[in-house]
C-alpha positions in Angstrom: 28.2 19.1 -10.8 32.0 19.1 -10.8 33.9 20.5 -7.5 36.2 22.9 -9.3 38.4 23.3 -6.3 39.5 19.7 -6.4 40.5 19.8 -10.2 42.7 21.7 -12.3 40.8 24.3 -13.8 42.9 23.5 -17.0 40.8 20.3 -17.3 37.5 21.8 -16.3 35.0 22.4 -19.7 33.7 25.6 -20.8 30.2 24.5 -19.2 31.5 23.6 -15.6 33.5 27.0 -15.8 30.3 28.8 -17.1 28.1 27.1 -14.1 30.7 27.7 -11.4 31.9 31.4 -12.2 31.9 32.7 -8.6 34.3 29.9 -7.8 36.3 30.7 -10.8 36.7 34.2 -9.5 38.3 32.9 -5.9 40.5 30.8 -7.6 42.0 33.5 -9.9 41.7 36.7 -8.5 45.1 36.9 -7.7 46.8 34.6 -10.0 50.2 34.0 -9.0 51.0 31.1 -11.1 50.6 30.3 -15.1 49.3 27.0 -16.8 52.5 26.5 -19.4 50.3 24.3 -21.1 47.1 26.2 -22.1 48.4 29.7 -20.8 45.4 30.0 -17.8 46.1 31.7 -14.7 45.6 30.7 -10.6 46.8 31.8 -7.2 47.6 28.3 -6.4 49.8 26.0 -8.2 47.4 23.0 -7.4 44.4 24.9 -9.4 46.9 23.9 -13.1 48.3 21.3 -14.5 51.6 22.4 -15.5 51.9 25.3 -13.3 55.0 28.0 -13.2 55.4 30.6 -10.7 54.9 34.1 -12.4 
């Protein structure tokens, strides 16, 4: 199993997001940043790969 927490979750596949949901949920609860690649959300910028504050 992949850590999510050490990887963009822009890169992670629908089956590691699927198996790790409760992680997911930390990570985007309160998203304060935007992927400008693939449009997903995070509170931290390290969480995307082409984050922009929001």
């Amino acid at each position: 199993m992949i850590d999510i927490m050490k990887k963009p979750i822009c890169k992670l596949s629908k089956s590691d997001l699927r198996d790790k949901l409760e992680e997911l949920a930390s990570i985007v609860s309160s998203p304060q940043y935007l992927c400008a690649k693939c449009g997903r959300a995070a509170n931290k910028k390290r969480n995307l790969c082409k984050s922009i504050e929001i």
